[in-house]
Residue, then its C-alpha position, 0 to 999 in steps of 0.5 A: x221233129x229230129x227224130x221224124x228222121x228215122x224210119x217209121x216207127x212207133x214215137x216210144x221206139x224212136x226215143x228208146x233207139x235215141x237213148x240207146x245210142x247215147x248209151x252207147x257213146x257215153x259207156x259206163x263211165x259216162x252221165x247222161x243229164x237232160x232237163x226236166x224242168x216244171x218251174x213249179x216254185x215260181x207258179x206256188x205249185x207243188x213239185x212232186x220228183x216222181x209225178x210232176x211232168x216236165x215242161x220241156x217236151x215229150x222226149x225229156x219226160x220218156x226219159x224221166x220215167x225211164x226205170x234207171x234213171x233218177x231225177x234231181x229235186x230242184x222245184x224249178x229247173x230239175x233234171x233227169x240223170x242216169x250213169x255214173x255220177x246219178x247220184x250226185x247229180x240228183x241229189x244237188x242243192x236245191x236253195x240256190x237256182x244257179x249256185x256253186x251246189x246246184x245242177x249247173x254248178x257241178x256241170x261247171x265243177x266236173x267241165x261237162x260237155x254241153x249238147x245242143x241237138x236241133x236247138x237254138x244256142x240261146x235256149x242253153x240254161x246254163x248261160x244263167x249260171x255263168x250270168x250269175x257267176x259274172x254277177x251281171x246287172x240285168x238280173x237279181x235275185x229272188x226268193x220263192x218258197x217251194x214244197x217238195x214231195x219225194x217218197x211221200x215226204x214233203x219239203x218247204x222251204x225257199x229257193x233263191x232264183x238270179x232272175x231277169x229284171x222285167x223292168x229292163x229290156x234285155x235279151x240273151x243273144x249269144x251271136x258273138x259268143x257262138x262265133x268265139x267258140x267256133x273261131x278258137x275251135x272249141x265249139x264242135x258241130x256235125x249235122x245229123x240229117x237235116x238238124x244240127x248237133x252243137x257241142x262244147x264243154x262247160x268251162x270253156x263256154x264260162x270262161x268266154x262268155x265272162x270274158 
């Protein structure tokens, strides 16, 4: 829908014009981390890292396929990376969902800038990361053994997932928090058409929410 915006064009060349102009922000020195996830392990599905689609829409699987771009083996919340820390990001710990190794907690180690285009502030994956951190009661963990493909070679393990207690009502709903960034002027927004660009870095969304 963000992209219905621009003039008329084929869907790939809206896309291809979208992650050229984030290339074109980030530079050299930048990564460009957009999740892929497939939620494989928790659905006993085998998760391939080069075929498996990802479940979180049309765009997030262009750019997976994209040749310079590689993609993390987390069989529930992997993600596609490209830029200057690649490498490290895809090749982050699998065994622990929100864990200090995981994707979200190098997002948390290097402070990364969070961008939410055209989407719901309560849709951000990382608040789990932060959830677990702060060790909430609403949540616990579970194990779901997993079988990873990448480059023909198989994997078996088990993943541990902070998940949401079923049995309680809870919800996220980050209102108060939303508001907090935007009064100590750490949440910065500008629009883009009709859509909304939403933007803070990691630790301090961390350290607000806990607190």
């Amino acid at each position: 829908i963000f992209l219905a915006q621009t003039r008329q064009m084929p869907k790939e060349d809206r896309y291809a014009l979208l992650f050229e102009a984030l290339n074109e922000v980030l530079g050299p020195e930048g990564t460009l981390i957009i999740p892929t996830f497939t939620y494989s392990a928790t659905k006993d599905e085998l998760f391939s890292v080069e075929e498996t689609p990802s479940t979180v829409g049309e765009l997030t699987e262009y750019f997976r396929k994209l040749p310079d771009v590689q993609r993390s083996r987390d069989p529930i919340f992997s993600v596609a990376v490209r830029g200057k820390w690649v490498e490290k990001f895809a090749n982050a710990e699998v065994g622990n969902t929100f864990g200090e190794d995981s994707i979200f907690g190098l997002l948390d180690r290097h402070n990364a800038w969070i961008a939410c285009l055209a989407c719901s502030f309560d849709r951000i994956t990382y608040t789990h990361y932060v959830e677990q951190k702060a060790g909430v009661d609403y949540r616990y963990f579970k194990n779901f053994t997993y079988e990873i493909v990448k480059k023909n070679e198989k994997e078996r393990n088990t993943v541990r997932y902070f998940v949401r207690d079923l049995k309680r009502e809870s919800t996220i709903k980050l209102d108060l928090l939303k508001a907090r960034l935007k009064n100590i002027d750490k949440l910065y927004q500008s629009e883009i058409g009709k859509f909304l660009l939403s933007c803070f870095q990691s630790k301090i969304f961390r350290d607000e929410a806990k607190r």
